[in-house]
C-alpha positions in Angstrom: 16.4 -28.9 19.4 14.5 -25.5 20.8 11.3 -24.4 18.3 10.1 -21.1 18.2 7.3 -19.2 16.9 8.5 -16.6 14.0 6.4 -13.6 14.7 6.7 -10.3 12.1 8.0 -7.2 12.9 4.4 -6.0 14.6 4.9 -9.1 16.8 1.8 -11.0 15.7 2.5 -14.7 15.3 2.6 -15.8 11.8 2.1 -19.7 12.5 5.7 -20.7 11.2 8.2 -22.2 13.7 11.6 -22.0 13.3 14.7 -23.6 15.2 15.7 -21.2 17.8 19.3 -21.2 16.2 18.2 -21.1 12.6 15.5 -18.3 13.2 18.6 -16.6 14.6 20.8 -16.8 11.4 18.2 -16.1 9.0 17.5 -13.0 11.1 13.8 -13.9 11.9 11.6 -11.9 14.4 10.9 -13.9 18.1 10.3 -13.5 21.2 12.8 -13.8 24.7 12.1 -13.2 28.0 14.0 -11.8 31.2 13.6 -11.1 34.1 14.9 -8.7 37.3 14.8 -10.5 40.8 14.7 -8.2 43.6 15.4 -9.1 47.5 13.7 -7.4 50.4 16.3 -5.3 50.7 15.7 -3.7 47.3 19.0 -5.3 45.8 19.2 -7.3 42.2 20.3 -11.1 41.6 22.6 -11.3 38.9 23.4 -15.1 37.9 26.9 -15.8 36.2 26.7 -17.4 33.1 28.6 -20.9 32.6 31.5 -21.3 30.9 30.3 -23.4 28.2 27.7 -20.6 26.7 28.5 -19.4 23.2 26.9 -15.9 23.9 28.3 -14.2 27.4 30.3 -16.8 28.7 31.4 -16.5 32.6 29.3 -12.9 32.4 27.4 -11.3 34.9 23.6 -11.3 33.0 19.7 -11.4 34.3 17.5 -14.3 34.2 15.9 -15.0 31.0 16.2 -17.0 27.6 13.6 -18.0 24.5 10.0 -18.4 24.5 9.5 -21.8 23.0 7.3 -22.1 20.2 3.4 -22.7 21.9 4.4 -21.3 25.3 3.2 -18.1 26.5 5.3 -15.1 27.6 4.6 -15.7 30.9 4.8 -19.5 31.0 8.5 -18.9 29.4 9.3 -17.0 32.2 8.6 -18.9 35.4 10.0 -22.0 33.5 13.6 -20.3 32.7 13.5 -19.3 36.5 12.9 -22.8 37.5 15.2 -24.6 35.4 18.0 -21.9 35.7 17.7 -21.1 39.4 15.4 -23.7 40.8 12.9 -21.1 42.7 9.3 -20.7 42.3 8.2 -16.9 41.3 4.8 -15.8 42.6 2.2 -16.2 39.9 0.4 -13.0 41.7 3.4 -10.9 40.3 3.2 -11.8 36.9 3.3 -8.3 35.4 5.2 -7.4 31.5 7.0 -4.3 32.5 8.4 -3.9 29.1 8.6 -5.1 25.8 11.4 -4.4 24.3 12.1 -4.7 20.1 15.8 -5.8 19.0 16.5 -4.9 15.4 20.1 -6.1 15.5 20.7 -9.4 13.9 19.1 -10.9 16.7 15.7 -10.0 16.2 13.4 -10.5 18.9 10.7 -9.1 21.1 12.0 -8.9 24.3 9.4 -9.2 27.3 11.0 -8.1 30.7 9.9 -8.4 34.3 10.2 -7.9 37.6 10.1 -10.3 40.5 10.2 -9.7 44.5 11.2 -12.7 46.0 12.2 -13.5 49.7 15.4 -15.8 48.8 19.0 -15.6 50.0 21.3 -16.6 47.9 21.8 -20.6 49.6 18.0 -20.9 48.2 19.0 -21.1 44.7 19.5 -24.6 42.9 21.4 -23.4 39.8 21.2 -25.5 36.9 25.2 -26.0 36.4 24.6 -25.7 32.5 23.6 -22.5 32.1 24.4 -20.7 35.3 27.7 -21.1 37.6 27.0 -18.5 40.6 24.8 -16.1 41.6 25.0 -13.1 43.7 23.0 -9.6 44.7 24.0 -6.5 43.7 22.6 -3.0 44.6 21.3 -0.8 41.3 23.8 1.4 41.9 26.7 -1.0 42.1 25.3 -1.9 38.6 25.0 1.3 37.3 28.9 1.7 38.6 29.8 -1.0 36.2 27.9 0.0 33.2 29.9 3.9 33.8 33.4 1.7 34.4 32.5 -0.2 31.4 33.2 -3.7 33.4 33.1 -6.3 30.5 32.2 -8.8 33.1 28.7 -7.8 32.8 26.7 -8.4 30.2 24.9 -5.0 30.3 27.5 -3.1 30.1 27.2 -3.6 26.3 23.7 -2.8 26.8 22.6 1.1 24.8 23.1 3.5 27.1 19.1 4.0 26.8 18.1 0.7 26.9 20.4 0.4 30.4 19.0 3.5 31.7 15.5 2.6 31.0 15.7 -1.0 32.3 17.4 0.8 35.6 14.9 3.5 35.9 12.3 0.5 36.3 14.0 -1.0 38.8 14.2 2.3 41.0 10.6 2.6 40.4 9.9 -0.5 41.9 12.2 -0.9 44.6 10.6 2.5 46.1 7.0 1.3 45.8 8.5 -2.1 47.4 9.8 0.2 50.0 6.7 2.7 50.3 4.3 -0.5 50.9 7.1 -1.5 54.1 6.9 1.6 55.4 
């Protein structure tokens, strides 16, 4: 069973803890994390969600997941990167890039990131539950399937200005990665 803290809609903890799935139904405010990984070579790692998922099955998606009830944003996040794709992320780069707040049914505070890593894809231990391949793709190759509407991606159902602000991000940092190369 996955806890969670209920926070309100100003995101301040309000010291009840919920079920993840129940917290869900009722409609009741969390928080989730996710995350971007980025290569040296400026491209994304998308992971394939497993078959078995309720939400997204056998879709294209970032990194990310709950924050469990008594964890910290940032503790959430290098554990869902270690138990989904078995990689350490560098502590020194542990920066919120954006929070992010769902009112849909699924209320939550989203908390997203960025990593740079140095893996290739044979570096990745992917735990089979959750995640069934992984792959890099270049922003614009993503930003290709969001404009062809590819339903084998979960952002493609993404708000046009939540996509375009999440890819904007990315852009941002993949030229400072590439201005501190050069």
């Amino acid at each position: 069973m996955e806890l969670v803290d209920i926070v309100d809609e100003n995101n301040k903890l309000t010291g009840r803890v919920e079920e993840r799935r129940v917290a869900y139904e009722k409609g009741l405010w969390r928080r989730t994390v996710s995350c971007w990984i980025m290569n040296d070579k400026g491209e994304i790692l998308l992971q394939k969600r497993a078959n078995n998922k309720k939400r997204n099955p056998n879709k294209w998606a970032k990194t990310g997941g709950q924050v469990d009830s008594g964890e910290t944003v940032e503790n959430a996040i290098f554990r869902e990167v270690k138990e989904e794709l078995g990689i350490e992320i560098p502590k020194s780069q542990i920066r919120v890039i954006d929070i992010h707040k769902r009112t849909d049914k699924n209320k939550r505070f989203s908390y997203n990131f960025i990593f740079i890593v140095d893996y290739k894809i044979h570096d990745y231990i992917l735990q089979k539950e959750e995640v069934s391949e992984v792959k890099y793709v270049t922003i614009e190759e993503m930003e290709l399937a969001k404009k062809d509407n590819d339903n084998n991606y979960t952002f493609c159902n993404w708000k046009d200005e939540d996509f375009n602000r999440e890819m904007t991000l990315l852009k941002n940092k993949r030229s400072i990665k590439k201005q501190n190369i050069n």
